[in-house]
N, CA, C and O atoms as a GROMACS GRO file, in nm:
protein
  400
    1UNK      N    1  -6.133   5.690   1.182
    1UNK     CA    2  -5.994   5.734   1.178
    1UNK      C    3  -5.902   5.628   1.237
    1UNK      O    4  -5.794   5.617   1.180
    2UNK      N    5  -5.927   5.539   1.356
    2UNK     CA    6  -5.903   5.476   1.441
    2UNK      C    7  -5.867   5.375   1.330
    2UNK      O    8  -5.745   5.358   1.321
    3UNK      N    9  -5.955   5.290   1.226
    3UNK     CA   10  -5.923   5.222   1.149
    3UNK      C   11  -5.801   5.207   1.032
    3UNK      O   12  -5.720   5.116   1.013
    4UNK      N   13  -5.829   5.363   0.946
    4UNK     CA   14  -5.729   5.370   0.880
    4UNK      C   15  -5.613   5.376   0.906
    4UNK      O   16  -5.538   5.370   0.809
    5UNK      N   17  -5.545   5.389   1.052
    5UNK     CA   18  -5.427   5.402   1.158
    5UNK      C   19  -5.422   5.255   1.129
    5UNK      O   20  -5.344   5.243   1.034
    6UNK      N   21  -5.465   5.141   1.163
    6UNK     CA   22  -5.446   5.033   1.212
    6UNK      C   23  -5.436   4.992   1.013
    6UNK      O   24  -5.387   4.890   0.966
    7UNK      N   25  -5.470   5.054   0.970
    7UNK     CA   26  -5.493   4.943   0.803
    7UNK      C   27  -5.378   5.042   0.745
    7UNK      O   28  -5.358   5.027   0.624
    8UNK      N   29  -5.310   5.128   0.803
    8UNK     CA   30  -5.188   5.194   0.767
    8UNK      C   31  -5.035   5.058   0.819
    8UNK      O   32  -4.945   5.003   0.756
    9UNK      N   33  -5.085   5.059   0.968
    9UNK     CA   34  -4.957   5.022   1.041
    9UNK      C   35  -4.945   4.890   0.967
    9UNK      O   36  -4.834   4.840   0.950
   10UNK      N   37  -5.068   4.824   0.919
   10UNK     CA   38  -5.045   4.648   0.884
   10UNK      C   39  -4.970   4.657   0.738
   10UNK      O   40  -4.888   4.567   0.723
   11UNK      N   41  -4.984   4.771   0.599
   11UNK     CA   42  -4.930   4.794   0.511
   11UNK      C   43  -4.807   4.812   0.558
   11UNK      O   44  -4.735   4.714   0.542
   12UNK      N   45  -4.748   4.920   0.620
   12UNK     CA   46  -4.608   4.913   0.645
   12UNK      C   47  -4.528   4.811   0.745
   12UNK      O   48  -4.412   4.823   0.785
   13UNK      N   49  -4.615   4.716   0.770
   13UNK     CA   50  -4.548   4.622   0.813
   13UNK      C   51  -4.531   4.502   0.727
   13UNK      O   52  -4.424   4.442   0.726
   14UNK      N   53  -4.652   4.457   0.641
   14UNK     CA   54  -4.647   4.420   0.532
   14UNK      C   55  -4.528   4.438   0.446
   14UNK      O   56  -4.468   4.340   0.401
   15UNK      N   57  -4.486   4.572   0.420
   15UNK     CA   58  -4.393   4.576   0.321
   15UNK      C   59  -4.250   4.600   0.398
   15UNK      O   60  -4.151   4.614   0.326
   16UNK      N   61  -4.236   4.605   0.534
   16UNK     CA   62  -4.115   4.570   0.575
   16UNK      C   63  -4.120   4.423   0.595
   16UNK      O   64  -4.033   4.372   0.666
   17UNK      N   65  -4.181   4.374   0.559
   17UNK     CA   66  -4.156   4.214   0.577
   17UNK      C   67  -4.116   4.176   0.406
   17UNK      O   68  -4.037   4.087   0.378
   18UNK      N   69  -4.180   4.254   0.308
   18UNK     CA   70  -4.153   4.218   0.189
   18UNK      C   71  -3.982   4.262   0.151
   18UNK      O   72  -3.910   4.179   0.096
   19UNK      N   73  -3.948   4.357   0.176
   19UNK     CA   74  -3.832   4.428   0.216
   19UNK      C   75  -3.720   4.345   0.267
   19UNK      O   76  -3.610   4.333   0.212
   20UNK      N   77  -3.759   4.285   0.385
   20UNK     CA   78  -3.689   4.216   0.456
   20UNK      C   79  -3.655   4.076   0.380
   20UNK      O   80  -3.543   4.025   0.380
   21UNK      N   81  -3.762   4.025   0.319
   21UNK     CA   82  -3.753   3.890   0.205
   21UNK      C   83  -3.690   3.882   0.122
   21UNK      O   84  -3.652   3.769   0.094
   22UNK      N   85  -3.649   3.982   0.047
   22UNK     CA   86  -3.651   4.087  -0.104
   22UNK      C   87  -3.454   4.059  -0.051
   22UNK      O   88  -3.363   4.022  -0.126
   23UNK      N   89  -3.446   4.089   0.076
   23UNK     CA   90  -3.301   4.066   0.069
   23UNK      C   91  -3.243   3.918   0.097
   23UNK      O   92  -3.147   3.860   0.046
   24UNK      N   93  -3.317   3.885   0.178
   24UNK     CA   94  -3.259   3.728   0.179
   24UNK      C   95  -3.262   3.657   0.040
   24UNK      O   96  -3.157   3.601   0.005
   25UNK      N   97  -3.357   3.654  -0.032
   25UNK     CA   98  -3.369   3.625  -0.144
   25UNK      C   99  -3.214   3.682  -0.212
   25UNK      O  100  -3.124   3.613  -0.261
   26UNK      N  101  -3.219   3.808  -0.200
   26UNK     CA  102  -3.059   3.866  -0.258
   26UNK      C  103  -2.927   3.795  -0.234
   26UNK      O  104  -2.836   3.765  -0.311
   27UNK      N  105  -2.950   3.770  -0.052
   27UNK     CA  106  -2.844   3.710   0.007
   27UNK      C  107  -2.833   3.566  -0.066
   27UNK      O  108  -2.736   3.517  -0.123
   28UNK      N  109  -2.981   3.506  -0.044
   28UNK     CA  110  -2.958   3.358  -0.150
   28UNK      C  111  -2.882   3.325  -0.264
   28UNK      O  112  -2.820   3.220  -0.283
   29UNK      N  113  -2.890   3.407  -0.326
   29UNK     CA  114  -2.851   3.400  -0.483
   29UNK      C  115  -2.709   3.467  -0.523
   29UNK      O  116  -2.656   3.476  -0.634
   30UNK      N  117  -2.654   3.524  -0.362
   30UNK     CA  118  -2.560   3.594  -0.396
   30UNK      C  119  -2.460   3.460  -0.345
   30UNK      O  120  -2.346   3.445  -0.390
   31UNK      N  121  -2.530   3.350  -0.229
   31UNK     CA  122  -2.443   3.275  -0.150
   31UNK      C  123  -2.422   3.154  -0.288
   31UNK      O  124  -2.321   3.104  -0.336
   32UNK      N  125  -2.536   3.142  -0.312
   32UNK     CA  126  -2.530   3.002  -0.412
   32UNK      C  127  -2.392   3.014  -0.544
   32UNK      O  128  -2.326   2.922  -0.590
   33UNK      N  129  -2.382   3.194  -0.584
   33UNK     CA  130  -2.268   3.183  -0.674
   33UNK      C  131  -2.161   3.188  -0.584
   33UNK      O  132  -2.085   3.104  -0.631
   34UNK      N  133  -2.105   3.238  -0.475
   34UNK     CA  134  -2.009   3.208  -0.414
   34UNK      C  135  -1.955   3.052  -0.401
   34UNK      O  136  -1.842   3.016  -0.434
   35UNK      N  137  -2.074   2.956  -0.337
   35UNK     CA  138  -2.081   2.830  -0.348
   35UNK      C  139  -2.008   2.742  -0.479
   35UNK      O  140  -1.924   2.653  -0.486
   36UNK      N  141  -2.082   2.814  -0.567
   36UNK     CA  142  -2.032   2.774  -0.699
   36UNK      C  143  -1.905   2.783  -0.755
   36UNK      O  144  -1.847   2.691  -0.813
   37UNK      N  145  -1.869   2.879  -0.741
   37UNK     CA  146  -1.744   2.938  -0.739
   37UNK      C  147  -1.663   2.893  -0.613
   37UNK      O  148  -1.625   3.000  -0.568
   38UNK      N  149  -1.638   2.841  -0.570
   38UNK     CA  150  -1.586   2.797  -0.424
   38UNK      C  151  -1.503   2.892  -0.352
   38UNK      O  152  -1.389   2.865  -0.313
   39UNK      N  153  -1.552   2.985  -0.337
   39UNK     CA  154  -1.505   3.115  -0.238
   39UNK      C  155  -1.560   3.141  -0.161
   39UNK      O  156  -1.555   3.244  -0.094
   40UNK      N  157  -1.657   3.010  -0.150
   40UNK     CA  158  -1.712   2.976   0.037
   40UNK      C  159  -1.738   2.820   0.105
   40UNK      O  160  -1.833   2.745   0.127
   41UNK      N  161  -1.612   2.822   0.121
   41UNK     CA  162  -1.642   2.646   0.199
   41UNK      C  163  -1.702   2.600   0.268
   41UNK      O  164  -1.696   2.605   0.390
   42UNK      N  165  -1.831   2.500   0.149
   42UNK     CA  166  -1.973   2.494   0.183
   42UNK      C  167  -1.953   2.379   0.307
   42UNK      O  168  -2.041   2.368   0.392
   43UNK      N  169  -1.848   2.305   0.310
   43UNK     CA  170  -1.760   2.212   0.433
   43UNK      C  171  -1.815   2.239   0.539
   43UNK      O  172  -1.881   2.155   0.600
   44UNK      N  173  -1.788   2.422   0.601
   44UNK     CA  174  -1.756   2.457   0.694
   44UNK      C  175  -1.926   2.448   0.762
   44UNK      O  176  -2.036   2.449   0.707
   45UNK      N  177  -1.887   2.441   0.894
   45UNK     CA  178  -1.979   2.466   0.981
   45UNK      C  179  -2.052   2.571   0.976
   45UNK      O  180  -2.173   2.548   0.986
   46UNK      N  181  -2.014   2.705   0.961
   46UNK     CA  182  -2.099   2.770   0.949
   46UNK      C  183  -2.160   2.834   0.837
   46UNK      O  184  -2.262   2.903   0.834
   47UNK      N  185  -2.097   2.806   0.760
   47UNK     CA  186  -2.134   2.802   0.629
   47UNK      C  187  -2.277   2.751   0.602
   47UNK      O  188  -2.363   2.829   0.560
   48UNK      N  189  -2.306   2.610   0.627
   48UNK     CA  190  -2.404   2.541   0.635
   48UNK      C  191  -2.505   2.576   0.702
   48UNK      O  192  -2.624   2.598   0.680
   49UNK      N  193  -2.416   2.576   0.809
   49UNK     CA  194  -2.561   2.631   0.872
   49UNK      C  195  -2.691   2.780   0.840
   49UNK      O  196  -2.813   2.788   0.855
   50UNK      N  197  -2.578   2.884   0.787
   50UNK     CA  198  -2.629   3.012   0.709
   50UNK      C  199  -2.718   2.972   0.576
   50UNK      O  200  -2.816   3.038   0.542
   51UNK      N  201  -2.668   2.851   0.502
   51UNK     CA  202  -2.696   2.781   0.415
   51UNK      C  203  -2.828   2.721   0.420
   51UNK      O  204  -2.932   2.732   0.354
   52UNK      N  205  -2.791   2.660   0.511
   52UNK     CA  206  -2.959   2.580   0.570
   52UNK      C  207  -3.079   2.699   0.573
   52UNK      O  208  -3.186   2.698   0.512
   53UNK      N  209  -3.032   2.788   0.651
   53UNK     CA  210  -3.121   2.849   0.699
   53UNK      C  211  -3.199   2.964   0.613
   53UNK      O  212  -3.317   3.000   0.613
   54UNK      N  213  -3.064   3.016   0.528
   54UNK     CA  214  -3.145   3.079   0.410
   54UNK      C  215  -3.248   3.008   0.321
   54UNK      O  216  -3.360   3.044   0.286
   55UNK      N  217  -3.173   2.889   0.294
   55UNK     CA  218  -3.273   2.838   0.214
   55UNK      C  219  -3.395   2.771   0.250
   55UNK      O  220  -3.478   2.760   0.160
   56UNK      N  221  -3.430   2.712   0.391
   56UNK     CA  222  -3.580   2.697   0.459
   56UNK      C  223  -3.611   2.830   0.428
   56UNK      O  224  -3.730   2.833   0.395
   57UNK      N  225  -3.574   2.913   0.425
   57UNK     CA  226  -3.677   3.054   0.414
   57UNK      C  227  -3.701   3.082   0.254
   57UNK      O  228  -3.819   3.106   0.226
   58UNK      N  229  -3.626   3.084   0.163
   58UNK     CA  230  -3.647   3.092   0.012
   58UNK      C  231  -3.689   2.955  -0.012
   58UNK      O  232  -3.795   2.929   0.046
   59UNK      N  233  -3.660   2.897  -0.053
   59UNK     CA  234  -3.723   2.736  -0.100
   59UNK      C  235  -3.854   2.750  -0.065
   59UNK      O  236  -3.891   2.838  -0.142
   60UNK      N  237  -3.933   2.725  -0.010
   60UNK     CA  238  -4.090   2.698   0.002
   60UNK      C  239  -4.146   2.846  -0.108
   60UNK      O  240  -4.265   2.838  -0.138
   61UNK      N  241  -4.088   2.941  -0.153
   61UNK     CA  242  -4.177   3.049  -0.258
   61UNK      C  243  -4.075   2.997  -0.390
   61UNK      O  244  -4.129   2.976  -0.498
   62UNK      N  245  -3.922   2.978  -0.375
   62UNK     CA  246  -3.859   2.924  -0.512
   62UNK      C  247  -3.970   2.830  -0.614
   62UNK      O  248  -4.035   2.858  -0.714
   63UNK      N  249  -3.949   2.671  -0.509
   63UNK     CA  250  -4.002   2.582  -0.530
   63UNK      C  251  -4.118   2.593  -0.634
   63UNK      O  252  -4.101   2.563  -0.752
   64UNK      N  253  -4.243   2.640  -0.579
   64UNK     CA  254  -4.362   2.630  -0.702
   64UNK      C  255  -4.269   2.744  -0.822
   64UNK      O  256  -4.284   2.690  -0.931
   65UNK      N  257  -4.228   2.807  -0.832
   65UNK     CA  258  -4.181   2.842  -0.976
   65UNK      C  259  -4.078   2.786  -1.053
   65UNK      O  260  -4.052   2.812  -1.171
   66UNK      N  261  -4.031   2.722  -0.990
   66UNK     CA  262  -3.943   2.623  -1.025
   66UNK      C  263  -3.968   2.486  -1.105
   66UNK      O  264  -3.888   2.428  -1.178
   67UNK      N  265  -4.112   2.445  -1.069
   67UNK     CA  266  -4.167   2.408  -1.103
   67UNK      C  267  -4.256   2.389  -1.214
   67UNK      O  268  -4.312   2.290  -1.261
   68UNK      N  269  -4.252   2.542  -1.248
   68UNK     CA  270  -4.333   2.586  -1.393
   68UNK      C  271  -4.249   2.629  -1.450
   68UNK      O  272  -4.237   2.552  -1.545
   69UNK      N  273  -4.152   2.729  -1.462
   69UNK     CA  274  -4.038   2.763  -1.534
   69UNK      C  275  -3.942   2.675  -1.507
   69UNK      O  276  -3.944   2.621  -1.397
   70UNK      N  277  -3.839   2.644  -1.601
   70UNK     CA  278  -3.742   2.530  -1.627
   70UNK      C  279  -3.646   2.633  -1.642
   70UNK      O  280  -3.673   2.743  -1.691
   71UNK      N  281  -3.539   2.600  -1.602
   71UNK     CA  282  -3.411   2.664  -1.600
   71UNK      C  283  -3.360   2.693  -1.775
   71UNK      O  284  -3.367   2.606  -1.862
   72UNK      N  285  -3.319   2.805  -1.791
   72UNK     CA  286  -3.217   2.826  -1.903
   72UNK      C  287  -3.112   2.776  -1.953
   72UNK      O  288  -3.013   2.845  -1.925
   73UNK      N  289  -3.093   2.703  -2.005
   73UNK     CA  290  -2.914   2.701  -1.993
   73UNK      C  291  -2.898   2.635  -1.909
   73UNK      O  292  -2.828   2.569  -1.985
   74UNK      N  293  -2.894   2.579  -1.813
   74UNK     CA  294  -2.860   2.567  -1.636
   74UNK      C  295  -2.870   2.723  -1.559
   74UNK      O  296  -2.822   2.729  -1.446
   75UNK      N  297  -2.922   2.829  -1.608
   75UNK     CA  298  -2.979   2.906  -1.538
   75UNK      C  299  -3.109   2.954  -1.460
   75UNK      O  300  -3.217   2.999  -1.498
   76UNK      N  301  -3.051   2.924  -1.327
   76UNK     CA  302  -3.226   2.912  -1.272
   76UNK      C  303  -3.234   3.061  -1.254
   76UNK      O  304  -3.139   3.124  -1.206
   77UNK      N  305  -3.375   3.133  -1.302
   77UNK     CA  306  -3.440   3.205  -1.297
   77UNK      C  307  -3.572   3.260  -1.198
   77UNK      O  308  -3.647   3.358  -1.190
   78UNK      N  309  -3.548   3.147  -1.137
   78UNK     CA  310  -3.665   3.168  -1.008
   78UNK      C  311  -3.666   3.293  -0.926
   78UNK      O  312  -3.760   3.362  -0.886
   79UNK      N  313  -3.472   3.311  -0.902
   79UNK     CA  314  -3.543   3.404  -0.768
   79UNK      C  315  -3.547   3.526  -0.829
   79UNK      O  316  -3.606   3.617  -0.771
   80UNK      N  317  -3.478   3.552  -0.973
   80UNK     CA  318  -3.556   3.687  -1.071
   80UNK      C  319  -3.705   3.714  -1.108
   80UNK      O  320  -3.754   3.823  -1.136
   81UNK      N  321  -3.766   3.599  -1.104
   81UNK     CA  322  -3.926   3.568  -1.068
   81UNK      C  323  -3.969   3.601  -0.995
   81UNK      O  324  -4.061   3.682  -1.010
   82UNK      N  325  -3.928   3.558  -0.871
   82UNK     CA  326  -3.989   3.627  -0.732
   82UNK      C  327  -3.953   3.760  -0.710
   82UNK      O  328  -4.052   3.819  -0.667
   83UNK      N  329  -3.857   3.833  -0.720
   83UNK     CA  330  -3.817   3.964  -0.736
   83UNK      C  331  -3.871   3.999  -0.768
   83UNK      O  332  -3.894   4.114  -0.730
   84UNK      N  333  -3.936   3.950  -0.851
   84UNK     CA  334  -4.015   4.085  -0.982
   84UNK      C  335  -4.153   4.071  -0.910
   84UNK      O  336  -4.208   4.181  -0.903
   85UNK      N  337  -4.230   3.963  -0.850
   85UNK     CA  338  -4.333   3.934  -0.789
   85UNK      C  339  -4.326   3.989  -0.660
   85UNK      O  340  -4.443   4.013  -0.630
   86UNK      N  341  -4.238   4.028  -0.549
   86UNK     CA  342  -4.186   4.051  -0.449
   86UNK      C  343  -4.185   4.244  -0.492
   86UNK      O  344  -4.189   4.316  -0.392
   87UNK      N  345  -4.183   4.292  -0.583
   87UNK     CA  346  -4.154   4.433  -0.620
   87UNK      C  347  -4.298   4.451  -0.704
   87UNK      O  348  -4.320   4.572  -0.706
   88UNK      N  349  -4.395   4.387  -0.767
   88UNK     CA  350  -4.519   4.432  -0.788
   88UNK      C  351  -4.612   4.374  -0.686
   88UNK      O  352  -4.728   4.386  -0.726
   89UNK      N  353  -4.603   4.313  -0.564
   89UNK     CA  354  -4.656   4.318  -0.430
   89UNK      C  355  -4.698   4.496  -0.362
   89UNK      O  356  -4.787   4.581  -0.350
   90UNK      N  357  -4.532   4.455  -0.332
   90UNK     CA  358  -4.471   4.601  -0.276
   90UNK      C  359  -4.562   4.758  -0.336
   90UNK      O  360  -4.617   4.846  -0.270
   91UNK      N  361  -4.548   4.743  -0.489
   91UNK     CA  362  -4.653   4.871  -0.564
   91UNK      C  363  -4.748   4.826  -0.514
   91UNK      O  364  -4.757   4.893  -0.412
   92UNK      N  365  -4.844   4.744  -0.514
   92UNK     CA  366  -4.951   4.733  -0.526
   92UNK      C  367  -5.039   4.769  -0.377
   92UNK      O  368  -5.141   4.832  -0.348
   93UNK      N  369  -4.945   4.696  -0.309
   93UNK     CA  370  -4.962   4.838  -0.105
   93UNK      C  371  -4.931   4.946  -0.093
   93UNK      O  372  -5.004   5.040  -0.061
   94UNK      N  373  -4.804   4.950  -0.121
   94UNK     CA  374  -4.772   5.110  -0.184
   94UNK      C  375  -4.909   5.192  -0.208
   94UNK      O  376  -4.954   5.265  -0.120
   95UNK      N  377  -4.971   5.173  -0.332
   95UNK     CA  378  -5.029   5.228  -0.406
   95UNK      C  379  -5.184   5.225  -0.296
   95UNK      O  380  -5.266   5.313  -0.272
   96UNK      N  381  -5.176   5.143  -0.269
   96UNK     CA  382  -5.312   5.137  -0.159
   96UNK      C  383  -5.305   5.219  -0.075
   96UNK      O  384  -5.394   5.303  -0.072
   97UNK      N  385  -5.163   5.225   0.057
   97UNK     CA  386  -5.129   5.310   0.099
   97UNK      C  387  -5.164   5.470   0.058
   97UNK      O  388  -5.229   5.542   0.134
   98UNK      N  389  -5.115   5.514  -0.065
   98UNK     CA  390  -5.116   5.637  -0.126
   98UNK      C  391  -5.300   5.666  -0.151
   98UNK      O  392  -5.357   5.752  -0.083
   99UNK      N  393  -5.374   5.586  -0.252
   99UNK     CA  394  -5.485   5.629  -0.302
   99UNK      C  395  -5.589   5.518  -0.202
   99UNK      O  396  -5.711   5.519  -0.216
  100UNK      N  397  -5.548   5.465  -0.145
  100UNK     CA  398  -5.652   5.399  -0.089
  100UNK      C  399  -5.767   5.438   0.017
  100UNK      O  400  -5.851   5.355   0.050
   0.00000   0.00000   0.00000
């Protein structure tokens, strides 16, 4: 019993970490069109720095798909990739969780 407690707590921590990714990733892609759109002056100090820091955290999982899929159009598609990889993770503990 002692076990399944402990192989419970690591799933739901697991998927609050996926959770927690799932939005930066959001935040990423939401900052990069702002960027684009210049309704955030990438200039500014802190800007950059939010900048920096999101992206050391997305870039190292972007990167290899980026790599295999080629942009559209000039539309990069990566972090809709990882989303979708980031959300059949998530089922797949889920589901362990439930029937496991």
């Amino acid at each position: 019993m002692r076990d399944e407690g402990m192989s419970y707590a690591v799933a739901n921590l697991l998927l609050t970490i996926i959770d927690l990714y799932w939005w930066v990733l959001i935040i990423s892609v939401i900052l990069s069109w702002l960027a684009a759109f210049d309704v955030i002056n990438m200039r500014s100090q802190a800007a950059q720095t939010i900048w920096r820091a999101i992206d050391a955290l997305t870039e190292p999982a972007l990167r290899p798909i980026r790599s295999i899929v080629p942009a559209f159009g000039g539309l990069d598609i990566s972090p809709l990739i990882l989303l979708l990889a980031l959300q059949f993770l998530r089922d797949i503990i889920s589901r362990t969780l439930v029937y496991g």
